[in-house]
C-alpha positions in Angstrom: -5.8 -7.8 -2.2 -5.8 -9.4 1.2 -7.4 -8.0 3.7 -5.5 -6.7 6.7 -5.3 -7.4 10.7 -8.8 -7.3 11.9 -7.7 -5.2 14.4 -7.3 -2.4 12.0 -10.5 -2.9 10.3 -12.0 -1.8 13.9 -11.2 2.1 12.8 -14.4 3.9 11.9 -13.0 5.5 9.1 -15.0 8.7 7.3 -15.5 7.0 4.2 -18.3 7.8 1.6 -19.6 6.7 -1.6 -22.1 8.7 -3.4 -23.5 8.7 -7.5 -23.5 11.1 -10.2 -25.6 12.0 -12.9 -23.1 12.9 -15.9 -22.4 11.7 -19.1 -19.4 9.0 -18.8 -16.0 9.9 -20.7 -16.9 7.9 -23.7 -20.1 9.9 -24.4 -18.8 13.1 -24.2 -18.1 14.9 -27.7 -14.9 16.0 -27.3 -11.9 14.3 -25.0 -8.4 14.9 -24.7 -5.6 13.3 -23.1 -1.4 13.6 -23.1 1.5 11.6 -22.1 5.1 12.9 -22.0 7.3 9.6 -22.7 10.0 8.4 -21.0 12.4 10.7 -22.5 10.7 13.6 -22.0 13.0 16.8 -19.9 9.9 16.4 -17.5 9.7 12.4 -17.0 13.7 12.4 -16.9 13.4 14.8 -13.9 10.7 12.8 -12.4 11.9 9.3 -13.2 15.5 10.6 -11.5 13.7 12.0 -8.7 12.2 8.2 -7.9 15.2 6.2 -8.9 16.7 8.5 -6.3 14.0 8.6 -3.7 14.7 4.3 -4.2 17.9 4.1 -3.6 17.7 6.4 -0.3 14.9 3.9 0.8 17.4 1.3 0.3 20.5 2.4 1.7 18.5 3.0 4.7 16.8 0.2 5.2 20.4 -1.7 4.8 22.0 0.6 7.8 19.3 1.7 10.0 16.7 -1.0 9.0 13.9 1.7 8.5 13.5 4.6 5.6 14.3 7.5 7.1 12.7 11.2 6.0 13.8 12.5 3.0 11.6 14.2 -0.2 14.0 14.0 -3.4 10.9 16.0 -5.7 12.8 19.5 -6.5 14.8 17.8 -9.7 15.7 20.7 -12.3 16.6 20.1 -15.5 18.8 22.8 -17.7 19.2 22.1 -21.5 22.2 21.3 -23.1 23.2 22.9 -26.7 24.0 19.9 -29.9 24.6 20.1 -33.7 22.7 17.3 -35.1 23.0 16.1 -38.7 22.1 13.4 -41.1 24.5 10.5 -40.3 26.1 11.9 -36.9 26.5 15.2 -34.9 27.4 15.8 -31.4 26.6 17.5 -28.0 28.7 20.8 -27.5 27.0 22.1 -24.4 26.0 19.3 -21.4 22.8 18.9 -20.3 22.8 20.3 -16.4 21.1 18.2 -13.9 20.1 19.5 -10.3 18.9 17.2 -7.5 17.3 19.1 -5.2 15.2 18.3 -2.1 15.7 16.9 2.0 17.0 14.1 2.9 18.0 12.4 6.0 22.2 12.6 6.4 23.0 11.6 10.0 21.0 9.1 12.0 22.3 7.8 15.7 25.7 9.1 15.0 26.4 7.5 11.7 26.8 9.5 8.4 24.6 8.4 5.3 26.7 9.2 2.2 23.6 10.7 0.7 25.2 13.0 -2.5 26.8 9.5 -3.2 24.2 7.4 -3.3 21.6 10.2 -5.0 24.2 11.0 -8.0 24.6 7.6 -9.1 21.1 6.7 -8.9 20.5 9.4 -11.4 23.4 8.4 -13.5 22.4 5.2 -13.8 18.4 6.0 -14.6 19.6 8.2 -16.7 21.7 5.5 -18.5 18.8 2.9 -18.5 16.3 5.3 -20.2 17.9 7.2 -23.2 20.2 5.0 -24.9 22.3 6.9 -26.9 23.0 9.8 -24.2 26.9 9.3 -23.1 25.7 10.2 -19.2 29.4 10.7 -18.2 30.3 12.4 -21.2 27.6 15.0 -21.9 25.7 15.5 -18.7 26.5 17.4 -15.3 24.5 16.4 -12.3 25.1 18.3 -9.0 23.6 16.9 -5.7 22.2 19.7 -3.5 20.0 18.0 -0.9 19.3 19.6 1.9 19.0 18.3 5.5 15.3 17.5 6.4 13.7 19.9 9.0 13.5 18.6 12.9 9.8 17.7 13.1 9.8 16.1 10.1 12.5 13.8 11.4 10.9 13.2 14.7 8.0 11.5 13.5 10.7 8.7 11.4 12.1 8.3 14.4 9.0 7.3 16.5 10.0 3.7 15.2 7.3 2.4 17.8 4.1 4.1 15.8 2.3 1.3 13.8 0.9 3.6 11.7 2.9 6.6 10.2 1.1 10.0 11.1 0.2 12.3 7.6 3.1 14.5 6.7 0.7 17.4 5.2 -2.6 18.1 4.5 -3.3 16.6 1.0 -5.6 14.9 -1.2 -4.7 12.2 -4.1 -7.4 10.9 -6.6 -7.8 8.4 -9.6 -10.1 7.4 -11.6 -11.1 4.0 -13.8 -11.7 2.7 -15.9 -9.2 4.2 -18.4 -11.5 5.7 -21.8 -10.1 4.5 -25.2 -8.3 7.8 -26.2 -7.0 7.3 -22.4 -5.4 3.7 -23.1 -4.3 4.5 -26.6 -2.2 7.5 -25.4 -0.4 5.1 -22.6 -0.5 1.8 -25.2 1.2 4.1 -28.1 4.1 5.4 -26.1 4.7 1.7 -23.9 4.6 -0.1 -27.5 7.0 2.6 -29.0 9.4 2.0 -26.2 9.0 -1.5 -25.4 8.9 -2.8 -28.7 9.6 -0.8 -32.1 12.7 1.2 -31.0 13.9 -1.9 -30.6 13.7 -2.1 -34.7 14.1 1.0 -35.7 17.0 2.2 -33.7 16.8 6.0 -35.1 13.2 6.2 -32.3 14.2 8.6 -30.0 12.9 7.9 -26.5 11.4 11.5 -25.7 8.2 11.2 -28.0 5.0 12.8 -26.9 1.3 11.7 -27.1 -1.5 14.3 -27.8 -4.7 12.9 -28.4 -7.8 14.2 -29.4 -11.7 12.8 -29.7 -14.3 14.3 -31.6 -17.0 12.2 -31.6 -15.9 8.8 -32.6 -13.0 10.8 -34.7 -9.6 10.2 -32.9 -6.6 12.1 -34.1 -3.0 11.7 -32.7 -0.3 14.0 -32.9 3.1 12.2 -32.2 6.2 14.3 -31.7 9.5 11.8 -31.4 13.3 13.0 -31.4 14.9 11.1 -34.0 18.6 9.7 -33.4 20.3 11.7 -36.8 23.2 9.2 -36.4 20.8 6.9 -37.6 19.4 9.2 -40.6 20.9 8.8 -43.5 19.0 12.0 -45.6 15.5 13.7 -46.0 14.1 10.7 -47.7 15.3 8.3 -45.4 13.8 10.7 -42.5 10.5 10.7 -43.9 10.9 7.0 -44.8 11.1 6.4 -40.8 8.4 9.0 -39.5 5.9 6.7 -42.0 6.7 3.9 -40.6 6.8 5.2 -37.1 3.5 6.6 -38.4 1.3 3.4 -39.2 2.9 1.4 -36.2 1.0 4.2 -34.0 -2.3 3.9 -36.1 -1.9 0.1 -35.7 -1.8 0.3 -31.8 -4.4 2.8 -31.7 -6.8 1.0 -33.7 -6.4 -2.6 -31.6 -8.1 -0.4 -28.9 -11.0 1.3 -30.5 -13.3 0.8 -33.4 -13.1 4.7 -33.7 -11.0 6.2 -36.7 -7.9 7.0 -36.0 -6.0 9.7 -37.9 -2.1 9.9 -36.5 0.6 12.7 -37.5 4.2 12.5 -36.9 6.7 15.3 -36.1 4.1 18.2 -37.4 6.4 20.7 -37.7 8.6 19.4 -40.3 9.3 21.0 -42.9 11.6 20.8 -46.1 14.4 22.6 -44.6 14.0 22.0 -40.5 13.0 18.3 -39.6 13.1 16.8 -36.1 16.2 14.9 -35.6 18.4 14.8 -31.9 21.7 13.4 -31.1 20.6 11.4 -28.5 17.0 11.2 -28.5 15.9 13.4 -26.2 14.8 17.7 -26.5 17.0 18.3 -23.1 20.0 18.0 -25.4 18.7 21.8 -26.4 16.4 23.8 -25.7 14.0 21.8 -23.7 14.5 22.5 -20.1 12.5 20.0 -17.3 11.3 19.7 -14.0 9.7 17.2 -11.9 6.1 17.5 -11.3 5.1 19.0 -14.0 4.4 16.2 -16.5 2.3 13.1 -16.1 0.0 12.0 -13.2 0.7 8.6 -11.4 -1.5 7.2 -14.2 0.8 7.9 -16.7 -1.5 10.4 -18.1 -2.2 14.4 -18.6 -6.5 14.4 -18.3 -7.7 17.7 -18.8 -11.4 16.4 -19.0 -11.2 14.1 -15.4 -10.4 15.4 -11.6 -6.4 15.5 -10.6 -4.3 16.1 -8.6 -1.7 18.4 -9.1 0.6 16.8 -6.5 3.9 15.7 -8.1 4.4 11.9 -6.4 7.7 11.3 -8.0 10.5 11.5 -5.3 8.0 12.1 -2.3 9.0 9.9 0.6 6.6 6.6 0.8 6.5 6.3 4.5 4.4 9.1 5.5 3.7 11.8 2.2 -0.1 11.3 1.3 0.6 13.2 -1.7 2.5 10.6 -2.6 1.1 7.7 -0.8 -3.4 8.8 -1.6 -2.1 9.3 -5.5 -1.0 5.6 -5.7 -3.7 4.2 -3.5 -6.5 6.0 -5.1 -5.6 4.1 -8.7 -5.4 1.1 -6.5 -9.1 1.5 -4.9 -10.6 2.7 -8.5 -9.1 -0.2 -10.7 -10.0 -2.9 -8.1 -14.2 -1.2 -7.6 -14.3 -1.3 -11.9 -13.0 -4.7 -11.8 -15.2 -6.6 -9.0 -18.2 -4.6 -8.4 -20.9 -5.4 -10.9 -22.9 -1.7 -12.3 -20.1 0.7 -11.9 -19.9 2.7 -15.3 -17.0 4.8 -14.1 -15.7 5.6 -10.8 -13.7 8.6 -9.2 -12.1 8.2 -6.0 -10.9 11.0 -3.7 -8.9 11.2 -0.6 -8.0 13.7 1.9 -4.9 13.7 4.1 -4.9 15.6 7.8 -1.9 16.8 9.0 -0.7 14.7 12.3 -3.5 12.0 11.0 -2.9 8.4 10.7 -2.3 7.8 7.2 -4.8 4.9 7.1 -7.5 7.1 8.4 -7.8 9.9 6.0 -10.2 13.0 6.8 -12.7 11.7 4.3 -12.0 8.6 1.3 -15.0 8.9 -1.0 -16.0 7.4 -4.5 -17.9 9.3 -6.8 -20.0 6.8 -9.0 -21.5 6.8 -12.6 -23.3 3.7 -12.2 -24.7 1.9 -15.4 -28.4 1.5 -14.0 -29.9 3.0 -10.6 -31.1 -0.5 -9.7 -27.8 -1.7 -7.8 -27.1 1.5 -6.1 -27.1 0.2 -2.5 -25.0 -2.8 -3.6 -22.4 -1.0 -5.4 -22.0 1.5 -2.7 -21.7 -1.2 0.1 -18.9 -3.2 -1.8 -17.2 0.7 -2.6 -17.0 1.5 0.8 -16.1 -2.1 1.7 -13.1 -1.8 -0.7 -11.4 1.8 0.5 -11.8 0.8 3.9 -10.1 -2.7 3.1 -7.3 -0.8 1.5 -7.3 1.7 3.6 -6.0 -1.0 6.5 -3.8 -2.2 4.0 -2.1 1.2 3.3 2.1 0.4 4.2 1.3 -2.2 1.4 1.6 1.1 -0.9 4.5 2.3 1.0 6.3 -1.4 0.6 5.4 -1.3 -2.9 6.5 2.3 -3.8 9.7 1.4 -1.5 10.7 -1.6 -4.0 10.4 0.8 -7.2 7.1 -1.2 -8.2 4.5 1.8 -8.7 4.8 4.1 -11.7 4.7 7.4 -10.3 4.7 9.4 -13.7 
């Protein structure tokens, strides 16, 4: 990244790097890690909540020529009821959709038509994610944003402050680099999605990835909605969950020399199999909400430090929950990838109320170095990076602005 105006390198920030003594990821016996894919109830609420967050950011910015306060997080999502079967079925209950959350609607005497801008941002995320949901048919989405409160407007409109002051007291962390089990569970579901529902057009898009190490023993349990339209019968279901089966196993393995064992839609059974209209559980009985799914990694890591700070929807102006999530990946994956002895790294920072964002209460990297004979080194060029990005901080916010960080 370039480094910013020297003039804020010149803040004495509280930054700290420091080394443990554990046994890295990879060593540990057991590891386990989950991602909740694209269709998921959970990553529909928290991909709407950003799509909508976006397009807030952007009709402000074309009126006002600033973002303006708004948090579009509180996303609910209510199951709808369907009847699939081999070879068709049908929704016969929508799926209810609430968009909840602040957001800025008056600024210097002009109106922003926020309910209008926040319901067809959802519409249309909804329509670019599951393919064979009819949005305007079979789902209801009801805008209820709420006005923001006074002092959180007041500090958007301080449009003189370099530096945006922290919104709340709160910490995001990261770590890197990503363990095997770690980059299989993100590589199977991307693959899946970018690539082999493409193929196989019965791959529904909400498929879950639980995976579990045991040693050098990796097992994956895949759950994916089938589309029944495009399920003939029984055999041609179990036809589809092999195949769907050893293009997992393929994935897995080009990451790890481990064995891989992967199951598909466990809970089959002769008589009940798992087949959707549309591809996704919130059809029925699978109700969502945003924040409760994946990290800003795209992952669910029991075994490493998180945070439990939903990013998706947060404004990216001034929410360090939002803002320290995103930049702590950013500060981790650029230490693993340019400082020389770092085995894993773990970085955490802490937000002050009414604090410059780009001066946390403390930034520190936790190290796992590979020897203890480049300690000094590695800590120097640590410290050197947070505080480098640190300066750089509205690069997040610019970043997050244009819809380019994955938030879930």
């Amino acid at each position: 990244m370039a480094i910013g105006d020297m003039s804020k390198m010149e803040l004495k920030r509280n930054i700290r790097a420091e080394f443990m003594h554990r046994l890295p990821v990879e060593q540990q016996e057991v590891e386990m890690v989950e991602r909740k894919g694209l269709g998921h109830p959970d990553s529909l609420c928290d991909g709407i909540a950003d799509a909508v967050s976006v397009a807030l950011c952007k009709e402000y910015l074309d009126k006002f020529g600033m973002v303006l306060h708004h948090n579009t997080d509180k996303v609910q999502l209510v199951a709808g009821r369907s009847d699939p079967k081999y070879g068709g079925g049908e929704i016969t209950s929508p799926i209810y959709i609430l968009l909840g959350g602040r957001a800025t609607r008056e600024f210097e005497g002009e109106e922003v038509a926020v309910d209008i801008v926040a319901l067809q941002a959802a519409r249309e995320y909804l329509k670019s994610i599951v393919r064979n949901l009819d949005v305007d048919r079979d789902v209801v989405i009801e805008s209820r944003l709420g006005k923001g409160s006074a002092d959180l407007l007041q500090v958007f409109k301080e449009k003189d402050r370099e530096i945006p002051v922290a919104n709340d007291t709160s910490f995001g962390v990261a770590h890197a680099p990503l363990s095997e089990v770690e980059t299989i569970a993100s590589n199977v579901e991307g693959r899946v999605m970018s690539d082999y529902r493409h193929r196989e057009n019965a791959i529904g898009e909400d498929m879950k990835v639980m995976a579990l190490r045991e040693g050098d023993n990796i097992t994956l349990t895949v759950g994916d909605a089938f589309v029944s339209r495009y399920v003939d019968d029984h055999d041609h279901y179990t036809t589809i969950k092999s195949n769907l089966k050893q293009f997992v196993t393929d994935v897995a393995e080009e990451c790890t020399g481990r064995s891989v064992t992967t199951h598909v839609n466990r809970a089959d059974t002769a008589e009940t199999v798992y087949i959707t209209v549309t591809g996704t559980s919130a059809e029925m009985g699978d109700d969502g909400a945003a924040g409760r799914g994946n990290r800003c990694n795209g992952l669910i890591t029991p075994g490493r430090p998180m945070s439990m700070e939903g990013a998706a929807g947060k404004n990216p102006v001034n929410h360090t929950g939002k803002i320290y999530n995103l930049l702590a990946i950013e500060i981790a994956n650029e230490i693993v990838a340019t400082v020389d002895g770092v085995r894993e790294v773990y970085v955490m920072l802490l937000s002050e109320i009414g604090r410059r964002i780009d001066d946390p209460r403390v930034a520190t990297a936790r190290i796992i170095p590979e020897s203890t004979e480049m300690t000094a080194t590695i800590e120097h060029k640590a410290v050197r990076i947070m505080d480098e990005w640190l300066s750089n901080v509205q690069e997040i916010t610019e970043r997050a602005i244009r819809g380019e960080l994955r938030t879930f």
